[in-house]
KEDO-880380 format. One record per residue (C-alpha): residue in three letters; x, y, z. Coordinates in steps of 0.2 Angstrom, whole numbers, padded with zeros to 4 digits, always signed. Layout:
ALAXYZ ...
END
This chain:
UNK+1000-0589+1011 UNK+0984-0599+1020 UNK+0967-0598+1010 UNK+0953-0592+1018 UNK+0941-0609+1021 UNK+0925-0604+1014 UNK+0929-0594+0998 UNK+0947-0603+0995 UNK+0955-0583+0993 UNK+0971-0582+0998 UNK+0973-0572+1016 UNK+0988-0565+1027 UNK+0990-0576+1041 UNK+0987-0564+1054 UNK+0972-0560+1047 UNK+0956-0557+1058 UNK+0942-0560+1045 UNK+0944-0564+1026 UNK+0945-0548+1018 UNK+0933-0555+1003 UNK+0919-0563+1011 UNK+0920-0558+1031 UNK+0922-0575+1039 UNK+0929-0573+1055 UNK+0944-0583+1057 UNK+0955-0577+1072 UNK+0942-0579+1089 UNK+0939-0561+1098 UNK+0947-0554+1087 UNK+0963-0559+1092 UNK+0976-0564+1080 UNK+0985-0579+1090 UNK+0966-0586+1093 UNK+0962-0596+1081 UNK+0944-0605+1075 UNK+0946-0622+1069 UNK+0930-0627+1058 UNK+0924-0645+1054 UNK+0923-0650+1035 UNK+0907-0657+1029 UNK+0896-0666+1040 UNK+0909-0672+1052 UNK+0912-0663+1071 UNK+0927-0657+1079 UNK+0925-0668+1094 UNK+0926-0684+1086 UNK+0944-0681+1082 UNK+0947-0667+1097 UNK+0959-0672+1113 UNK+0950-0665+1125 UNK+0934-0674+1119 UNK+0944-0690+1119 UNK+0950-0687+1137 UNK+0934-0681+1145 UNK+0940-0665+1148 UNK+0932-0655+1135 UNK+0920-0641+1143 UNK+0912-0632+1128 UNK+0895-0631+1126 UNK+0891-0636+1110 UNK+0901-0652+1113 UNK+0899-0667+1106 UNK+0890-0657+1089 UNK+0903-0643+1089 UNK+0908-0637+1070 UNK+0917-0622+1077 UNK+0930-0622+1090 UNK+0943-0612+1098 UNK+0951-0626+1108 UNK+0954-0640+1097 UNK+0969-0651+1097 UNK+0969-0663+1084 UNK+0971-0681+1089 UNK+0984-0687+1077 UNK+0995-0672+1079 UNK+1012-0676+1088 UNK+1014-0672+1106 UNK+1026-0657+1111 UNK+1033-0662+1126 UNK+1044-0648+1135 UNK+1060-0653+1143 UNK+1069-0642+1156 UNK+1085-0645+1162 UNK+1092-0646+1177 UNK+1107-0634+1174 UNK+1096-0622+1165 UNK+1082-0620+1180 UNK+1095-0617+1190 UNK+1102-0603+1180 UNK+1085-0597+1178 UNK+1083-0594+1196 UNK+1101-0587+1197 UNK+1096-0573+1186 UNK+1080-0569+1196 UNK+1086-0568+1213 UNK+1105-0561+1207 UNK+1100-0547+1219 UNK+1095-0555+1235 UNK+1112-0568+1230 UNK+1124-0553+1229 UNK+1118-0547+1244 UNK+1117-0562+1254 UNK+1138-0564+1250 UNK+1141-0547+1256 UNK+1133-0550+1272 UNK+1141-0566+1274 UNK+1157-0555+1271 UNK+1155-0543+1282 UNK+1150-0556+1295 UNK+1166-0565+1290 UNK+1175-0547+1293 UNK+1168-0544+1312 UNK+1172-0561+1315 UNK+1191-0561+1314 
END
């Protein structure tokens, strides 16, 4: 169970706001949000990638202390990986419809035909 940064009180981990001193930890009140806080005198940005990439477009950059966005430099990539096979699938289980139908008309054409 995470503790709650400013009193150090244990919280739920979907919590909003800590239940002891009312911090808000989850951004719009939304549980999947969360605020990521600078300790001490040190900013967000300086270890931040979008900062480091130029691509940052919050305001209180490069002074933020509070942040909703950042991604920690030193934290490992995930790096998503598709494969062939399994697109393919994908699309096969979204268009089975129009694929069923398109055999049955090459059926019937195939029918007429002889």
């Amino acid at each position: 169970m995470p503790n709650c940064p400013r009193c150090h009180q244990p919280i739920k981990p979907q919590a909003i706001t800590c239940p002891h001193c009312r911090l808000v930890l989850k951004a719009h009140g939304h549980p999947g949000i969360p605020v990521h806080r600078a300790t001490g005198d040190t900013t967000l940005c300086d270890t931040c990638v979008y900062h480091e990439d130029d691509t940052c477009n919050f305001p209180q950059r490069p002074h933020a202390k509070e942040c909703t966005l950042y991604q920690d430099i030193s934290a490992p990539k995930m790096e998503v990986k598709t494969v062939p096979n399994q697109s393919f699938q994908l699309w096969f289980k979204r268009n089975l419809l129009w694929v069923v139908l398109l055999v049955l008309l090459l059926i019937s054409f195939l029918i007429t035909w002889v």
